[in-house]
C-alpha positions, 0 to 999 in steps of 0.5 A: 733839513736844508729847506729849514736852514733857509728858512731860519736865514731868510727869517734872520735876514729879512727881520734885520733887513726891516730893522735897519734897511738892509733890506736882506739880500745882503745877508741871504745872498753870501750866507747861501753862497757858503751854504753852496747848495744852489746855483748863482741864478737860483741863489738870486733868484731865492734872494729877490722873492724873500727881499721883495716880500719882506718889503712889501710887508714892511712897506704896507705897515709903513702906510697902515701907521701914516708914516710920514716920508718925501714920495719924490725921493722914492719914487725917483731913486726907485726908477734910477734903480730900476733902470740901474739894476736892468743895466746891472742884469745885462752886464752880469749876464755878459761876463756869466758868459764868458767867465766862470760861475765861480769865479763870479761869485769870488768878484762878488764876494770881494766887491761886496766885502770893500763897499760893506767896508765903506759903508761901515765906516761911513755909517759908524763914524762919519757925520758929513753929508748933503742934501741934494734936491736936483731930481737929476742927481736924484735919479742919478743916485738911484740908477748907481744903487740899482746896477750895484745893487744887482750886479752884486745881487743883494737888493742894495738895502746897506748902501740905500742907508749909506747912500741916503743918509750921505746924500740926503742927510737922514738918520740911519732910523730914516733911511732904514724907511726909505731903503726898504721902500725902494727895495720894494720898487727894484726887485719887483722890477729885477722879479719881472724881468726874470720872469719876462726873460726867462719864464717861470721855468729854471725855477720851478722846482723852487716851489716846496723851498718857497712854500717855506721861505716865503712865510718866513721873509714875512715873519721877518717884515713884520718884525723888523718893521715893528723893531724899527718904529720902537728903537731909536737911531743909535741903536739902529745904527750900532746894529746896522753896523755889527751886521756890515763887519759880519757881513765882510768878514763872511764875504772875504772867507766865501771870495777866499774858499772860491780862490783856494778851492 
């Protein structure tokens, strides 16, 4: 029964994660954490497999269709993240040592809830933005994505759209694209590193929970690629929105449910 709900929540994330560049771990991540079946680890772990197969799925529909898209600012942001999330990690894993399992998920939780918020309003209501080129800034951009990104471990997809159409003045439609690619490079990163540190071990017994999820993460990417090339941006960006304010309020109620419980 379990192992179905997680499949019915990687398919729902990862088909919203292609559509609008959510990417999926930020739905996968705070919807288990209420589930609280698995720990952090594992939770994350669960997350970054789904995310990364649904970016690669939507990703290859990206070059199979010709899709046309600027190589430098991917691949330059994807190595600012990359080295982004690896400082991330290790943050993380110094504060698990000295602070609760918990209460880390409570401060992820309400960092998570204030930066969807931002990225809500920013997205829903607000047209300013720039076009940065200086590849420095770029890779500066892309090495603040990836330490939030893990820190919070959520595959960073929501603040790729903010962040792109903020700094590079993209439609949410574009940035969607965009995030989903750099999704692609950062957690095969974040998978690597867990498999270079800890071994495939802690999460072996994962393999039945896999057999399931990972077909669904692929579902999702071959949908939510499909949804993405058909709506136009409006729709996009009011989807993309109703997602963030769900998405806040679940993370407030799972940060409160930690406190009070």
């Amino acid at each position: 029964m379990l192992i179905a709900i997680y499949s019915a929540v990687i398919l729902l994330a990862t088909t919203l994660g292609a559509f609008v560049g959510l990417g999926g771990g930020v739905i996968i991540k705070p919807v288990l954490d209420f589930i609280g079946s698995e720990p952090r680890m594992q939770v994350d772990f669960l997350s970054a497999t789904a995310v990364f197969t649904m970016s690669v799925v939507s990703t290859a529909k990206m070059l199979k269709r010709k899709q046309k898209f600027d190589a430098g600012i991917i691949l330059f942001i994807a190595f600012g993240s990359i080295v982004g999330g690896y400082l991330g990690s290790a943050v993380m894993d110094i504060i698990g040592g000295h602070i609760d399992q918990q209460l880390i998920r409570c401060i992820q939780a309400f960092t998570l809830a204030v930066l969807l918020t931002v990225v809500s309003v920013y997205v829903g209501k607000c047209s300013f933005s720039f076009h940065i080129k200086n590849k420095i800034a770029v890779l500066a951009v892309g090495l603040t994505l990836g330490f939030f990104a893990s820190f919070l471990g959520i595959g960073g997809g929501p603040v790729n759209v903010a962040v792109l159409t903020f700094f590079f003045s993209m439609n949410v439609k574009e940035s969607a694209v965009y995030s989903v690619a750099i999704i692609f490079f950062s957690q095969l990163s974040k998978l690597i590193t867990v498999f270079s540190t800890a071994g495939f071990e802690p999460y072996a017994h994962q393999w039945k929970t896999l057999i399931f999820i990972l077909p669904a993460a692929v579902i999702g990417g071959f949908i939510g690629s499909s949804l993405n090339r058909r709506s136009d941006d409006a729709i996009i960006r009011k989807v993309f929105v109703a997602a963030m304010v769900l998405l806040v309020v679940l993370n407030l109620y799972n940060g409160i449910s930690v406190l009070v419980g």
